[in-house]
C-alpha positions in Angstrom: 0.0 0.0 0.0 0.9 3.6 -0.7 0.0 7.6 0.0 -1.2 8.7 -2.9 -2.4 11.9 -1.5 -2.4 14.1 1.7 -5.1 15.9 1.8 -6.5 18.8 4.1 -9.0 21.3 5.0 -7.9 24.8 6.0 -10.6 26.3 6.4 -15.0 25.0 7.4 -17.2 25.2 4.5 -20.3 26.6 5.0 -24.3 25.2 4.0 -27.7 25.2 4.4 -29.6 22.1 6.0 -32.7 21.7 7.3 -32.7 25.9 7.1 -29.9 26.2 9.1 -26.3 27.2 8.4 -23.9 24.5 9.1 -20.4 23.8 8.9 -18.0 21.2 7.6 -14.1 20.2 6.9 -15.1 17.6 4.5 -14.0 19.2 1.7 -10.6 18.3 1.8 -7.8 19.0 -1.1 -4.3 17.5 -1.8 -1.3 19.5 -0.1 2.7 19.0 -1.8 3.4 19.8 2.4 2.0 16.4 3.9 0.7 15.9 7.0 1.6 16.0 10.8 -0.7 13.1 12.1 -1.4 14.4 15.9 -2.6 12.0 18.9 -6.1 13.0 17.9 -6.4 14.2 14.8 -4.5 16.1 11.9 -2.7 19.4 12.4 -4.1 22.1 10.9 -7.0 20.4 9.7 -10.4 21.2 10.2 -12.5 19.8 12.5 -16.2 21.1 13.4 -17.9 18.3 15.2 -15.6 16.7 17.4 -18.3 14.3 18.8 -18.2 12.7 15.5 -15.1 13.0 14.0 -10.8 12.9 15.6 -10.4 11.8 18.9 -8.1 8.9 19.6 -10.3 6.3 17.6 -10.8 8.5 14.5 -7.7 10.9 14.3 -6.9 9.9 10.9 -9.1 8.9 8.3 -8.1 6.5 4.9 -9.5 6.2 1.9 -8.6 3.7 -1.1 -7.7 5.0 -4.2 -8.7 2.7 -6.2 -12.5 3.1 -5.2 -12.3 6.2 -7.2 -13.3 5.0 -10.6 -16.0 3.7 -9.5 -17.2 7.1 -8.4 -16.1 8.7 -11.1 -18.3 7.0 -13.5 -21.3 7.2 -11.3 -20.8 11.0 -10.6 -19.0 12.1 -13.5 -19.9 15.9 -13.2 -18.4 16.6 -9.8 -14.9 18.4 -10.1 -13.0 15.2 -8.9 -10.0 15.1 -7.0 -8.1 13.0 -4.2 -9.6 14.0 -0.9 -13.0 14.2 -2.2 -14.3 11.3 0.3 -12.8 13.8 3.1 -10.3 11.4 3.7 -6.9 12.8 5.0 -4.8 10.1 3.4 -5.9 8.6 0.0 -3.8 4.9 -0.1 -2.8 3.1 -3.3 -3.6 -0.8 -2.4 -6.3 -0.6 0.4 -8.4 -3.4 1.0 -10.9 -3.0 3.7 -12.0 -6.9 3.2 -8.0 -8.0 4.2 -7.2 -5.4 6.7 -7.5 -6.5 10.1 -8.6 -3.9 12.8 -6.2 -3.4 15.3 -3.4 -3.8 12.5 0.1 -1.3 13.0 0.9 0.4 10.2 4.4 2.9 9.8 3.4 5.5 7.1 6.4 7.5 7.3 6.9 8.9 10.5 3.8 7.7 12.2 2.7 4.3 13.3 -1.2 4.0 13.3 -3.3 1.2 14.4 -6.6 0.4 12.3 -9.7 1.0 14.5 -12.7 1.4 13.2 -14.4 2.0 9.3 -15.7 5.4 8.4 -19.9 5.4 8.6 -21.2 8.0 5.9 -23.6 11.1 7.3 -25.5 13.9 5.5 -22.3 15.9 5.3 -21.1 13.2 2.8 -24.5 13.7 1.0 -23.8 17.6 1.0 -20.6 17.2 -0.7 -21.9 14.9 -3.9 -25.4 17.1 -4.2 -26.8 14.2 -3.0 -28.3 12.0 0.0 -28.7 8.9 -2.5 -24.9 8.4 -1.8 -25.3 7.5 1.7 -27.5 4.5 0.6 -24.9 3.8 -2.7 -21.7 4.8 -0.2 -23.2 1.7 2.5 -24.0 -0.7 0.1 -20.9 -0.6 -2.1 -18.8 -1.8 0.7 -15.5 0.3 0.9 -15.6 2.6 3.5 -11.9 3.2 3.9 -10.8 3.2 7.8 -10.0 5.4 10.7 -6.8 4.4 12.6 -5.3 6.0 16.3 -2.0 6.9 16.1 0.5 5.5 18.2 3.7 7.4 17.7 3.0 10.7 16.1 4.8 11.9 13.0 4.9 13.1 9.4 3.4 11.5 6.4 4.0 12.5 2.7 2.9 11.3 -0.8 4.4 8.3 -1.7 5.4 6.6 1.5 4.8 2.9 2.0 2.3 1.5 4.7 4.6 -1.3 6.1 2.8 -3.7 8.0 4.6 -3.9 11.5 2.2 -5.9 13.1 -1.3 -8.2 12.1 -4.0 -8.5 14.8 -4.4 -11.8 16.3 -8.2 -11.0 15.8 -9.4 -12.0 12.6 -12.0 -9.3 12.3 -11.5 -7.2 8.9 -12.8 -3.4 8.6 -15.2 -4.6 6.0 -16.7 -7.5 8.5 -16.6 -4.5 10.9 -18.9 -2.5 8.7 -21.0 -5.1 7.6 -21.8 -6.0 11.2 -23.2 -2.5 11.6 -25.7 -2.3 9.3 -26.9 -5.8 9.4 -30.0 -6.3 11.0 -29.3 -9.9 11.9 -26.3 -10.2 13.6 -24.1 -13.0 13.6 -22.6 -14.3 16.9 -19.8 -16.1 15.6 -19.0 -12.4 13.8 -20.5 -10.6 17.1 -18.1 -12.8 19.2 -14.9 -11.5 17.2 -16.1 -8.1 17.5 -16.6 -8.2 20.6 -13.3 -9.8 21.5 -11.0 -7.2 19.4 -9.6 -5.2 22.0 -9.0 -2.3 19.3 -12.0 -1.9 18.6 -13.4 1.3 20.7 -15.3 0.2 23.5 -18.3 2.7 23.0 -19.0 0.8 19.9 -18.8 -2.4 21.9 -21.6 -1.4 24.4 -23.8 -0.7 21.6 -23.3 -3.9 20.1 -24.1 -5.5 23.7 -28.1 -5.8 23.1 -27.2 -8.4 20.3 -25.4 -11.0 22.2 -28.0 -14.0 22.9 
């Protein structure tokens, strides 16, 4: 796997919803600087709700490149460009159906530790002029992934991601999502959800009602 891009937002965007004015750092856009990948989120990125998004579980988001095609042709008149999921990282090579969570990654400086997939919300919607995406964004299956950072550091485009170390837990970031949007939950899959100590406990307790 590889950076592609390093992408940021310097400044919120502002719309309407629901006849209020909102705002948003999802529209991200590549930078030639790279990107200092903080304990809980980006440096100098911006971050409006900080319930949602950064923190310790989400302070880094990825995105796989090669999803973009797909896209592409089924939006073809947005002005496309790497960021445009509001990912901070778009990676060459990403696989959310092989990538365990709780896997350590070094992308150049940093070493990050898959967590958790990204779930779309009406901000993504905003971006594409559209809340069909949501819907299309869930059922296509490639979410890309949040990961904590353990050692803080730099990243620039083209650095590797060098697996230092796969999770014991076989639990991929694609089971991970399916889980949450299946109505019927499997207990072998609950079981190995439940048992991953990286992912974040809040999303655990939610999960609890499902055991039988």
């Amino acid at each position: 796997m590889k950076v592609i891009s390093t992408n940021i937002s310097l400044a919120p965007k502002s719309f309407m919803w629901n006849g209020a004015e909102e705002k948003t750092g999802i529209y991200k856009y590549p930078t030639a600087n790279g990107l200092f990948l903080g304990k809980t989120d980006v440096k100098d990125d911006t971050v409006i709700d900080r319930k949602h998004h950064a923190g310790i579980d989400k302070a880094c988001y990825l995105f796989p490149s090669d999803q973009y095609p797909f896209w592409r042709k089924k939006y073809p008149d947005l002005e496309w460009d790497w960021g445009m999921f509001g990912e901070n990282l778009t990676i060459e090579g990403l696989d959310e159906s092989k990538i365990r969570v709780g896997n350590t990654y070094r992308i150049g400086k940093a070493l990050v530790q898959v967590s958790q997939p990204r779930e779309p919300c009406y901000k993504l919607g905003v971006k594409f002029g559209t809340q069909n995406i949501i819907r299309e964004f869930i059922a296509h299956n490639h979410p890309g992934t949040y990961v904590k950072i353990i050692e803080e550091g730099e990243v620039f485009a083209g650095d590797d991601l060098k697996l230092m170390e796969e999770s014991n837990n076989p639990l991929t970031v694609q089971q991970f999502y399916e889980l949450i949007f299946m109505k019927e939950k499997p207990q072998n899959l609950l079981k190995l959800f439940m048992e991953n100590e990286s992912v974040p406990q809040y999303k655990k307790d939610r999960f609890l009602k499902y055991i039988k």
